[in-house]
N, C-alpha and C positions, 0 to 999 in steps of 0.2 A: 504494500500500500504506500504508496508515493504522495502524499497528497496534504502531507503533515501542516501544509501553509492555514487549510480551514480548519478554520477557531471553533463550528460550531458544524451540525448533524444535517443543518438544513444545508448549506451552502458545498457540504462535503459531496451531500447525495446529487444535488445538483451540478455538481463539476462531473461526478462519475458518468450520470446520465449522458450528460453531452459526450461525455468520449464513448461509452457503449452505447449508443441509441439504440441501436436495434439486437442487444445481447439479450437473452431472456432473464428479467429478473424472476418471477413467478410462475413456476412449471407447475401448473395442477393435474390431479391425476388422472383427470378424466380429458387431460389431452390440451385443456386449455394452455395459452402462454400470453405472458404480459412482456413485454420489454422495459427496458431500463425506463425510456422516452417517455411506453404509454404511462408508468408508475408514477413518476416526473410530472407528467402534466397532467394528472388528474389527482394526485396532490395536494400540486398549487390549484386546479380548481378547487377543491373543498378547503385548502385556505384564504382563498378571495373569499368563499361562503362564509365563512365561519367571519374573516373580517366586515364583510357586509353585513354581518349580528352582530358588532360592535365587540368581538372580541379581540383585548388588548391583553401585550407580553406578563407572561406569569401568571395568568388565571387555568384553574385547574378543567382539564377536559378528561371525564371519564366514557373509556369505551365498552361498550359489551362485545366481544371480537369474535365472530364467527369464520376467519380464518378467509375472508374474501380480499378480492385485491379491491375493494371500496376500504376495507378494514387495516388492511398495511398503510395504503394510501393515505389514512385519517392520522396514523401514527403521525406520518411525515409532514402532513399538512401541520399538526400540531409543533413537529421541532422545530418547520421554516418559521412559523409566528414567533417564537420562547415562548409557546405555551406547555402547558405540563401537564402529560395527557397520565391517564391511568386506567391498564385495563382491569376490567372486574370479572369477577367468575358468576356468569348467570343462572349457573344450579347453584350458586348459596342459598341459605336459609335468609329468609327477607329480610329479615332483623340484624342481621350481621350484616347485610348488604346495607342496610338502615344507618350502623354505626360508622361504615366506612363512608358513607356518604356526608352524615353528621363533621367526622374529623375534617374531608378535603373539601369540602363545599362548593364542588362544583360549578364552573360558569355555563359550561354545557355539558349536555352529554349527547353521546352517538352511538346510535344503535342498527343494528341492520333488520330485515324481514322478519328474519324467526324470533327473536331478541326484544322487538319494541312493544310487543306486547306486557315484557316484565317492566316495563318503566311507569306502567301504570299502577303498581302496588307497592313502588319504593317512595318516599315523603324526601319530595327536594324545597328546598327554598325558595322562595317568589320571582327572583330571578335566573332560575334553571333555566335553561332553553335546550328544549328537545329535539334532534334533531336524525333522521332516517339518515345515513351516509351513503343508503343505495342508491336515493334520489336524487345525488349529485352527479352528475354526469357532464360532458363534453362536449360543446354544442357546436354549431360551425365557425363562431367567431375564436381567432386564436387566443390562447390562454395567455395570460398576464401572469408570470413568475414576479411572489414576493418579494420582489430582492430589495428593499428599502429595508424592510421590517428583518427578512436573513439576516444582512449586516448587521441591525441590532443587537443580535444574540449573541454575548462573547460565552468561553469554557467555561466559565464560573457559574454561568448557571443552572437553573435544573431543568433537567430532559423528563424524567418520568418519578414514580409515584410507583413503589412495588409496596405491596399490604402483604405483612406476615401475621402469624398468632402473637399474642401477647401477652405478657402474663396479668396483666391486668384482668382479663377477660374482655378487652376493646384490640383488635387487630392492633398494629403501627406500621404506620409507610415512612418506608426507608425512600429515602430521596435521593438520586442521582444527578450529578452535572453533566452537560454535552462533553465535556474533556476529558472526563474520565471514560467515556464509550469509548470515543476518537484512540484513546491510547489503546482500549478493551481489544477493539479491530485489529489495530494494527500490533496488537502483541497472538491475536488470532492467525494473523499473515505470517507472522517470524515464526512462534512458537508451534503452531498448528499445522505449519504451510497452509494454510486455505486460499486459493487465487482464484483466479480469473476460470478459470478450469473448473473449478469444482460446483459442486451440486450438493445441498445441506438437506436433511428432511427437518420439519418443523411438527416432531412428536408430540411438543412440551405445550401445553396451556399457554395462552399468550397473558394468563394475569401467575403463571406461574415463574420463578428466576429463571430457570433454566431454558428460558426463549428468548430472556436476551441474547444470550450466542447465536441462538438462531437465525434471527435477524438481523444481528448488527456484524457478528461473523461474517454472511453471506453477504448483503447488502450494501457494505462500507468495503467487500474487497472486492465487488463487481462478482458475485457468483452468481449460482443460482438456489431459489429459494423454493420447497417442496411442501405445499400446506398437506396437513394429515389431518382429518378427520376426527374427533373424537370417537367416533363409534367405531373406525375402520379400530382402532385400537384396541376393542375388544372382538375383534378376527382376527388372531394372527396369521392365520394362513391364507389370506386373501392381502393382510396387509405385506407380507413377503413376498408375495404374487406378483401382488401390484409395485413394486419398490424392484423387483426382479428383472421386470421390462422395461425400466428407461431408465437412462444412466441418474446415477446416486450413487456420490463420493463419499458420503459423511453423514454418519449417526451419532444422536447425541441423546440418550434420555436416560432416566434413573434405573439401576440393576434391575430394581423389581419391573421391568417392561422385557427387558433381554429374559427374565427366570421365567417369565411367562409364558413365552414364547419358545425358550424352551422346553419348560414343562410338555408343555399339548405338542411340540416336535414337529412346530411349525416351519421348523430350518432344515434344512436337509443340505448335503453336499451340491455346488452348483450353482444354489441360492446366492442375489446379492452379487453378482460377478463385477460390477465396477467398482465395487465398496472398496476404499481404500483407507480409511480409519474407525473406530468404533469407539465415541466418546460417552463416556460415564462418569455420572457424580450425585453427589447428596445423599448419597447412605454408603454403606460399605458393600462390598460383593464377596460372597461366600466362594473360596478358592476352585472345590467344588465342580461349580456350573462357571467358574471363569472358565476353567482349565477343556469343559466341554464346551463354551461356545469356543474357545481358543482351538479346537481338535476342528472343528468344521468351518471357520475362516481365516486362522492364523497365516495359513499362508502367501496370506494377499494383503492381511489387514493389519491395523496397526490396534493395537488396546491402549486407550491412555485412559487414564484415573483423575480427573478434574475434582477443585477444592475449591470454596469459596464461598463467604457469606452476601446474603442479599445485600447488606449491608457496602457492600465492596465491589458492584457491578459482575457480583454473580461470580463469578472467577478470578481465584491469585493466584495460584499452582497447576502443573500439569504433573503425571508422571508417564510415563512409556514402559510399558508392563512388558516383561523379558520371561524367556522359559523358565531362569530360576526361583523368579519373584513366585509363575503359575506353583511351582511347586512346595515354596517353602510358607510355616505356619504365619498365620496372623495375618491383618489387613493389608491391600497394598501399599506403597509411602505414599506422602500428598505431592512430595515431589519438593520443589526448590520456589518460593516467593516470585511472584513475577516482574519485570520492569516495573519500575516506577510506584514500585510497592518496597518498604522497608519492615520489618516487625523484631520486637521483641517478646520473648519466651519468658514470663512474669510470675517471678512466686508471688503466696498472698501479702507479704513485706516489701514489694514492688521490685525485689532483689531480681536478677539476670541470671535466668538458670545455665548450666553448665549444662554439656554435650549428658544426652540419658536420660539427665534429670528433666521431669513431667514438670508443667506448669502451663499459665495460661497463653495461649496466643495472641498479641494482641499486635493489630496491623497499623501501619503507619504509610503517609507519603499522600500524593496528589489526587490517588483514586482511592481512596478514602471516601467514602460517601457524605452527604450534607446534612445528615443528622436523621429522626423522624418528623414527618408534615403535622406541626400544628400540635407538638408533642414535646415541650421542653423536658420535660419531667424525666421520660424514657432515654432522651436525647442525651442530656446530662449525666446519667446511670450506666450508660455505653461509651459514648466520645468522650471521652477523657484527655486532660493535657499530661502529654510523657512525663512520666514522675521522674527523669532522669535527666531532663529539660527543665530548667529556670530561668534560662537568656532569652527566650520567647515563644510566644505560643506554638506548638506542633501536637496538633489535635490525631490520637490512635482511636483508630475501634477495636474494643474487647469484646474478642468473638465467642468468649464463653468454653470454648474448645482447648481443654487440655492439648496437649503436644509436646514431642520430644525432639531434639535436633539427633541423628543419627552421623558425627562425622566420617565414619567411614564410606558412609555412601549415600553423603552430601545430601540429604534431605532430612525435613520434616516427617515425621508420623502422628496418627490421632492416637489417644488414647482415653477420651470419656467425656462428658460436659461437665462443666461448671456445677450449673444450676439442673432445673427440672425441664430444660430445654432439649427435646428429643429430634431428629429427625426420622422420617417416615413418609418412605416412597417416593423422598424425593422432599418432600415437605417439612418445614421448618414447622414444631408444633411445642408450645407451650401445656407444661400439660396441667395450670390452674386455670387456664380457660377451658378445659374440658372440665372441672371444677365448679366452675362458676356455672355453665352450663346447666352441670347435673344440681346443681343448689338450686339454684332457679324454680325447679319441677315444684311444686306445693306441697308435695308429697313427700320429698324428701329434708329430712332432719341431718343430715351429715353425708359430709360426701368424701376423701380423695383420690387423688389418681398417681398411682406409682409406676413405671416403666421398668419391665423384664426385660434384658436385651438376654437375647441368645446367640447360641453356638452360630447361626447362623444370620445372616442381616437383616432380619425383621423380627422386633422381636414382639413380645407383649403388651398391649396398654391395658392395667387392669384397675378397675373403681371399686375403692370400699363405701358401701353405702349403708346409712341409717335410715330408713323409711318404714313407712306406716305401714303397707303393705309392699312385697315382696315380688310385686309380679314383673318380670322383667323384661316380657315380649312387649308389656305397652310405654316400660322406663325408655327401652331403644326406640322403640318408634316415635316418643316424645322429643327423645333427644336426637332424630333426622332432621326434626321442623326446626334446631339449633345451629345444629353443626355439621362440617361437610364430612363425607364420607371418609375420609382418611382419618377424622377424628373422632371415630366412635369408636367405644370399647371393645376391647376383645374378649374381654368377662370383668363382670361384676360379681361380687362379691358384698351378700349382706352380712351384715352384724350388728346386733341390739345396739349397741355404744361403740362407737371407734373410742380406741384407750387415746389418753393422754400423757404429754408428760409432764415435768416438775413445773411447767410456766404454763399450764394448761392449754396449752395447745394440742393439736391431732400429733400422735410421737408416728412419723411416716415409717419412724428406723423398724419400731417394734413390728411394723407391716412387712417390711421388706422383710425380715426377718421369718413373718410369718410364709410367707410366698416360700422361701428359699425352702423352708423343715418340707414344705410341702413338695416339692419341686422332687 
C-alpha cells in the first residue's frame, strides 16, 4: 500500500478508486460485481444525501448492514463526511439495541429492505433521521465527490463506533481514528501480504471486530471483497461449495466457524484451491482440529493466529503456525506486537515483568484506540497514563489479558484474563452482564455467572441462581428476549442461597470451587 500521503479513509479510498476503476471491489456470490469506480461513486452519492439532511462532521450514523454494496457504500459515505458510522447487530434483543442507541445518539440511521422494518421498535431521539440506503441510487446526472468536507477529516479523528459487552450491564463503544485503520491496512499489506491480487471473504458480522480486516484489509489494498451471508454460514457445505468456485485468497473468522465445519466434514481434499492463507483469532484453537484442518490445506495454505482487542483496531499480533507449533502442547503464541504499536507486560505494582513471568498486557503507541463513546467512567478504568511515564502524557490500553514474553522465540503468549472478561466465539463477553441480565427476571432472587474454560476452546458459561421457582426452559427463553445468543448459558444451576463471604458478598471462589469437586 503506497499511499501513506492520505491522512484520512475517505480521501485514501478515493485515490484507490481512481487508479483501479474498473478492479472488482465486491464479488458477490451469486455472481454479482461492483468495481472500485461503481463503490466510489455511489458512496459519494449517499454522502451528498446524507449532506443534503444536514449532516455535519462527527455526528454519529448507525447502520443495520445487511452485507449489500448500498451497505459498504454507506460505511464510506460516512468516512468521506468525518462522520462516525456504527454498525449494529439487528437480531439483538431491542432493549440492548435500546441502550446502545441511548449511549451514541444517533444523527441518522440507515437501514436497508429487510432491516427497516426493526427501526420501528427501537426509541430514537427527535432528531433521528431514518433513512433506506437502498433508495439511494445513481441517476444520470454525474456524481459530485465530497472532496471539500474529505479534506476536512484529518487521522485524529474517529472513523467508527464498535459496541462490546460491558461489565456494567450497558454495552461500551470502543472508538477508533481514521489513522489508526490507515496504519491497520497497511501493516495488512507488509504483514499479511494482502494486495492487489487477493480476494478476502467477509464471514464476520459487520457490527462484529473481526470485519474490520475484512474490509479495511481488502478495501484500503485494492483487493477484492467477498460478502457471506449469515445463513450461508450455517451450510457449511454449500458455503465451501460456493467459496470452491471462484477465486478466494483469504479466510478470516473465529476457530469455532473452521471446528464447524469440520465437525459435519464439510472440507474435503481439493476444496478451496486458491486459498492461500487461513486467518484466525478471538478464542484459542484446540491443537487437535488445527492439526486436521492443517492435514487437508496445509499444503497450499498459510495458518496465522491473529491477537487483538477491539479496543486497538481489532488486530496487534500475527503469528504463522509451523509443523512444530501443530504438534506441541498448549495455545498457539500471539506472535510479536505490530508496527506502530508498543506494550508493556505489567504486574499488579505497575513493575515490568521479566521474560516467563505472566502479567498484564497493556498496549501502547498511535493505534491505540480513543477511548469508549460517551463513556468516561469505562474510558478512565482502561486508558491509563504509562505508570512508567511522568514527562508526559502517553495514554496505554489494558487489555485485561494476562501474557508472557517467550525470549526464545521472540513472542508473546496468553495465558488467562484479568477480570471476569471471557471470550466466546469470537466474542468479547462480560460475564456481569449476563448477571445483570438474569437479575432482571422478577423471579429471580440471586444470580452469578462463572466461566469453565476447558481442555478444549470453548469452554462453559455457567449461572448460579436463587429463584422462586426453578423452571428453566422459561429462565432461557426469558433470557433470549435479553441477550444474544453467544450469551446464554450453558447451564444453570439452582441453589436456595448463593453462600457469601466475610464482606457479604456472593464468594464466586467457593462456586468455582464447587464446579471443579464436581467436574
Amino acid at each position: 500500500m503506497q499511499r501513506t500521503s492520505s491522512y484520512n479513509i475517505g480521501l485514501l479510498f478515493h485515490k484507490i478508486a481512481n487508479e483501479f476503476q474498473n478492479k472488482t471491489a465486491i464479488q458477490e456470490l451469486t455472481g454479482s460485481q461492483y468495481s472500485y469506480q461503481q463503490l466510489d461513486t455511489l458512496s459519494s452519492a449517499i454522502a451528498n444525501h446524507l449532506l443534503s439532511c444536514g449532516a455535519e462532521k462527527n455526528q454519529v450514523v448507525c447502520i443495520f448492514h445487511e452485507k449489500t454494496i448500498h451497505a459498504y457504500a454507506s460505511m464510506l459515505a460516512c468516512l468521506k463526511l468525518g462522520l462516525i458510522y456504527c454498525n449494529l447487530d439487528y437480531t439483538c434483543p431491542i432493549d440492548r439495541l435500546n441502550r446502545i442507541i441511548k449511549t451514541c445518539t444517533p444523527r441518522f440511521f440507515l437501514a436497508g429492505p429487510n432491516t427497516l422494518p426493526i427501526t420501528n421498535t427501537i426509541t430514537f431521539s427527535l432528531n433521528t433521521k431514518i433513512i433506506n440506503y437502498s433508495s439511494i441510487g445513481i441517476g444520470t446526472e454525474p456524481i459530485r465527490h465530497p472532496l471539500k468536507q474529505m479534506h476536512q477529516v484529518t487521522g485524529a479523528d474517529p472513523a467508527y463506533i464498535m459496541f462490546t459487552s460491558g461489565s456494567t450491564g450497558f454495552p461500551k463503544g470502543a472508538l477508533i481514528a481514521h489513522a489508526s485503520i490507515i496504519n491497520f491496512a497497511k501493516w495488512a499489506n507488509e504483514k499479511i501480504g494482502i494486495t492487489s491480487s487477493d480476494a478476502l471473504t467477509n464471514l464476520n458480522p459487520m457490527h462484529f471486530d473481526n470485519s474490520v480486516f475484512d474490509f479495511y484489509a481488502s478495501l484500503l489494498n485494492n483487493a477484492t471483497l467477498i460478502p457471506i451471508a449469515d445463513s450461508l454460514l450455517k451450510q457449511p457445505k454449500k458455503l465451501i461449495k460456493a467459496l470452491s468456485n471462484i477465486y478466494c485468497s483469504t479466510w478470516f473468522s473465529v476457530p469455532s466457524l473452521l471446528i464447524y465445519i469440520l465437525s459435519l466434514r464439510a472440507l474435503e481434499d481439493g476444496d478451496l484451491p486458491s486459498l492461500k492463507r487461513i486467518i484466525f483469532g478471538g478464542e484459542g484453537f484446540p491443537k487437535n482440529k488445527l492439526r486436521e484442518l492443517s492435514s487437508k490445506l496445509c499444503k497450499h495454505v498459510d495458518l496465522i493466529n491473529v491477537y487483538g482487542p477491539t479496543e486497538c483496531t481489532c488486530i496487534c499480533s500475527a503469528y504463522y503456525a509451523n509443523n512444530e507449533d501443530l504438534e506441541s502442547p498448549g495455545l498457539l503464541p500471539l506472535g510479536f506486537i505490530a508496527d506502530n504499536f508498543s506494550y508493556l507486560i505489567l504486574n499488579n505494582d505497575n513493575s515490568v515483568c521479566k521474560p516467563f513471568e505472566k502479567g498484564e498486557l497493556c498496549l501502547l503507541g498511535p493505534n491505540v484506540g480513543l477511548g469508549y463513546y460517551n463513556n468516561t467512567t469505562m474510558t478512565s478504568a482502561s486508558f491509563k497514563q504509562n505508570p512508567l511515564n511522568h514527562n508526559y502524557p502517553e495514554i496505554m490500553y489494558c487489555t485485561g489479558d494476562f501474557v508472557y514474553y517467550d525470549n526464545a522465540k521472540n513472542a508473546l503468549f496468553f495465558s488467562g484474563r484479568k477480570d471476569n472478561q471471557i471470550k466466546r466465539m469470537g466474542y468479547r463477553i462480560e460475564l456481569e452482564e449476563i448477571d445483570i441480565a438474569i437479575g432482571s427476571l422478577p423471579y429471580v432472587s440471586e444470580c452469578i455467572t462463572i466461566y469453565q474454560a476447558g481442555d478444549q476452546s470453548r469452554g462453559q458459561i455457567i449461572s448460579f441462581i436463587s429463584a422462586e421457582n426453578n423452571d428453566e426452559i422459561s429462565l432461557l427463553n426469558d433470557l433470549r428476549n435479553l441477550l444474544p445468543s453467544y450469551m446464554i448459558p450453558d447451564a444453570l444451576r439452582y441453589l436456595v442461597h448463593l453462600p457469601k463471604n466475610k464482606n457479604g458478598k456472593i464468594d464466586r471462589q467457593s462456586l468455582v470451587n464447587l464446579i471443579e469437586k464436581a467436574s
